[in-house]
C-alpha positions in Angstrom: 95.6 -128.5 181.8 92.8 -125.5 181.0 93.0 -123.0 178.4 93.1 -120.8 181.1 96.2 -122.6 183.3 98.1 -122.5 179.7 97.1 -119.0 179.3 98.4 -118.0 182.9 101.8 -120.2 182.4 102.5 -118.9 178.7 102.2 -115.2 180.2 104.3 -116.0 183.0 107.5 -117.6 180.5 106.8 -114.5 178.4 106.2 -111.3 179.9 109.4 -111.4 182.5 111.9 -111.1 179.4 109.9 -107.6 177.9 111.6 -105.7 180.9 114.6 -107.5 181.3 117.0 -108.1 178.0 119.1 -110.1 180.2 116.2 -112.4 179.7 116.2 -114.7 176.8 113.2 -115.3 174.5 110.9 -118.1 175.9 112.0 -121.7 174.0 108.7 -122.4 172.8 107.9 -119.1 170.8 106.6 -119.4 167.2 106.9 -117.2 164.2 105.6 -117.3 160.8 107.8 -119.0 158.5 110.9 -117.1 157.4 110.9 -114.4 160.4 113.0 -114.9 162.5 111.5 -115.7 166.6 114.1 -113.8 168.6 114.4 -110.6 166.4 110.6 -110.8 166.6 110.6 -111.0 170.2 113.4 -108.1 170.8 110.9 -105.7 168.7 108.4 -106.5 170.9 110.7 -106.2 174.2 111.5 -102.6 173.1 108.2 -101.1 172.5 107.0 -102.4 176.1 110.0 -100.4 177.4 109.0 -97.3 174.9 105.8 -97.5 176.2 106.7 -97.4 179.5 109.1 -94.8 179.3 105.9 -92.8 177.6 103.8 -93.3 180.2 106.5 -92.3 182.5 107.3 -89.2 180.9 103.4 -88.5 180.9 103.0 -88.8 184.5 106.2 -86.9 185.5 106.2 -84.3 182.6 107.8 -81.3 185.3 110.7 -83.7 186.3 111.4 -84.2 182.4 111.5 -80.8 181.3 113.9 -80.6 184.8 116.7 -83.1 184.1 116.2 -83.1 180.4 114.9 -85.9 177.7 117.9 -88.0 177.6 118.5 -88.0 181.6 114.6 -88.9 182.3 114.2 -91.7 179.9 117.4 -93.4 180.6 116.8 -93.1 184.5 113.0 -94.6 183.2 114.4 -97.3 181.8 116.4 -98.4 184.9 113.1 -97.6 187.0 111.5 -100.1 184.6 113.7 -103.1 185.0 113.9 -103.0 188.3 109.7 -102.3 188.7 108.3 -103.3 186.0 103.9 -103.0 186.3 101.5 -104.7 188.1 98.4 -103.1 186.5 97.1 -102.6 183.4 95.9 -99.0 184.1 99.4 -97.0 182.7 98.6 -94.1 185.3 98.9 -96.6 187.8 102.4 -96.9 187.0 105.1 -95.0 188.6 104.2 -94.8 192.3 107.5 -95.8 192.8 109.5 -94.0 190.5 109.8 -90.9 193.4 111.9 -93.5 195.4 113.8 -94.6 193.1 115.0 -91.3 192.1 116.1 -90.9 195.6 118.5 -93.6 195.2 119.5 -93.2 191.6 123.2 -92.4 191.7 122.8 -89.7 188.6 120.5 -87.7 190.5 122.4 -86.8 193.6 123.1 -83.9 192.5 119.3 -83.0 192.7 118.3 -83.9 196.3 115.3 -82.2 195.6 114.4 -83.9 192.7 112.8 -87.3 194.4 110.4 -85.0 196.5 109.3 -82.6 193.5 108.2 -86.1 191.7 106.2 -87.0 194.7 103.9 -84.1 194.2 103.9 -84.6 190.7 102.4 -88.3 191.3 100.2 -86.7 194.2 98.4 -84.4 191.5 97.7 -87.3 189.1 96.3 -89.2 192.0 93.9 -86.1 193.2 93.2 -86.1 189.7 92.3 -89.7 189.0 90.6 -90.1 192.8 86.4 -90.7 193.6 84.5 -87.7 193.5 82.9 -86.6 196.4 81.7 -83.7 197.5 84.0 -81.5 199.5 83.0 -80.1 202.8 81.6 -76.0 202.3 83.1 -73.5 204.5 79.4 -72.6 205.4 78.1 -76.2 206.7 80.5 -75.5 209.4 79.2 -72.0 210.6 75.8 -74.0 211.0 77.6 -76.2 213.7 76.1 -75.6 217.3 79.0 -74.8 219.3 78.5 -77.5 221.9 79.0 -79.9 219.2 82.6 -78.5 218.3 84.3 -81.0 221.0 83.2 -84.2 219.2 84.0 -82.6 215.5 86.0 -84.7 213.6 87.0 -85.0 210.2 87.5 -87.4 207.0 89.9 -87.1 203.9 88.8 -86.2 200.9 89.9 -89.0 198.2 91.6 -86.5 196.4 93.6 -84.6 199.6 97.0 -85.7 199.8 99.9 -84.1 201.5 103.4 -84.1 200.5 105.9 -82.6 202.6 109.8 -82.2 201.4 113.0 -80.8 203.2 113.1 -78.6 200.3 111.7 -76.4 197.8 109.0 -78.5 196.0 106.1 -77.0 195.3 107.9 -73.9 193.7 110.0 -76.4 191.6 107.1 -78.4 190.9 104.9 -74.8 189.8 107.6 -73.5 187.7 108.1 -76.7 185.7 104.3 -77.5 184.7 104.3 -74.3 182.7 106.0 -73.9 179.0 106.9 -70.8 180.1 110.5 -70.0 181.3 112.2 -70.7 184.2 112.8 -68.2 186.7 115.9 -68.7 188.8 114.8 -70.4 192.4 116.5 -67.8 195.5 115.1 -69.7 198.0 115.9 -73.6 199.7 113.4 -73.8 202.7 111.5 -76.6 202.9 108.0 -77.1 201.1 105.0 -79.0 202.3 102.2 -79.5 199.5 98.6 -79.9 200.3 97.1 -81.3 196.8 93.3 -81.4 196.7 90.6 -81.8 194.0 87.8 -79.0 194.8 85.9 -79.2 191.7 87.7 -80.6 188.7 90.6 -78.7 188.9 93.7 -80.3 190.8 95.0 -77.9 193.4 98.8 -77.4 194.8 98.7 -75.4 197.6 101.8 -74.3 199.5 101.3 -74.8 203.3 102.8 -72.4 205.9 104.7 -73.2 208.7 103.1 -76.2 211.3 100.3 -76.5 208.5 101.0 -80.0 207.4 101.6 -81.0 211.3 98.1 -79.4 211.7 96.2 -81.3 208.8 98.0 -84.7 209.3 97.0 -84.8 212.7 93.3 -83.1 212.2 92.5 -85.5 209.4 94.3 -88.7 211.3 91.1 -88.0 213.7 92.3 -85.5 216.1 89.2 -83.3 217.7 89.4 -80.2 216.1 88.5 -77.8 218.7 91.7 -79.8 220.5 94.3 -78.3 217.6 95.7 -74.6 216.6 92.5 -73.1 215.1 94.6 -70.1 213.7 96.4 -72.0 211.1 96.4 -69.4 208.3 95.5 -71.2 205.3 97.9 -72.1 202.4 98.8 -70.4 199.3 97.0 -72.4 196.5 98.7 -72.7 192.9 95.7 -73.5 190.4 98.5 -75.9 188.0 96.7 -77.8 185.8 
């Protein structure tokens, strides 16, 4: 066998038990003389978990401050046995955490809660995404007219578009500030448009049709062919 195939198959006997304490240590472990292996090895186990709970809390800092320290890191530490990571970038980890909320049974009172979280991770992903530039409002004043039927248009890697059946964006605004928080009069439903301009991430409320309008427009509809009035969103500058 190759360093490298012993490599692969010690990793694999060690690494499953860090997220799962059902897991026992691996047989073959070694420790200097007088410590003892399994102790060791349950250290170890918990600052994975710490870490991952860190990196957790770091990513989803508005849906911390909104259910609390001790609620978010012991629903973390669920989310982490049952998805534990896959890459060794931590702000890759978490893309599923907005799902899991939705079926976490301590958060049903907070229906809300799973869609606030997805634009949470959409601004870390505008955030982390290529830069590129972004189309000017003025390049498309210098399109002839007869071109306009054949006009179509690509995403930005940092656009993304979250739409919720409730409130989001304001939850999502008024929890990324340390200021406090104001009570919330209104439950219609949100749709986020998330984009990267320059280097600041963008949240932008979108009005009524206008995540219909860019979905379709940026899925490769012509553009002359859609509602050309759509009003524009209202943009939140949260950093």
């Amino acid at each position: 066998m190759t360093p490298e195939n012993r490599s692969c198959q010690y990793a694999t006997a060690f690494a499953p038990g860090l997220i799962d304490p059902a897991i026992a240590a691996p047989e073959d472990l070694v420790a200097a003389p007088g410590k003892r292996v399994v102790k060791r090895y349950n250290v170890y186990r918990n600052n994975v978990t710490v870490s991952l709970i860190d990196a957790l809390a770091a990513i989803y800092p508005a849906i911390q401050r909104i259910t609390g320290v001790d609620f978010f890191r012991a629903m973390a530490r669920f989310h982490i046995r049952e998805t534990p990571p896959v890459s060794p970038l931590l702000f890759e980890y978490g893309r599923d955490f907005p799902a899991f909320i939705e079926s976490y049974e301590y958060a049903r009172e907070m229906p809300w809660l799973a869609d606030t979280a997805r634009v949470e991770r959409a601004w870390l992903d505008a955030y982390h995404a290529a830069d590129l530039p972004v189309l000017a409002t003025e390049a498309l004043g210098d399109i002839e007219a007869a071109s306009l039927a054949g006009l179509r248009f690509r995403p930005h890697p940092a656009a993304r578009i979250v739409r919720s059946a409730y409130p989001a964006v304001a939850i999502f605004a008024m929890n990324r500030t340390d200021g406090p928080v104001s009570p919330l009069r209104s439950n219609e439903p949100e749709d986020a448009l998330v984009t990267r301009p320059e280097q600041d991430v963008i949240v932008s409320r979108l009005p009524a049709g206008g995540a219909t309008f860019l979905i379709t427009l940026l899925a490769g509809a012509c553009y002359v062919a859609l509602n050309l009035g759509f009003s524009g969103a209202v943009r939140l500058g949260i950093k």
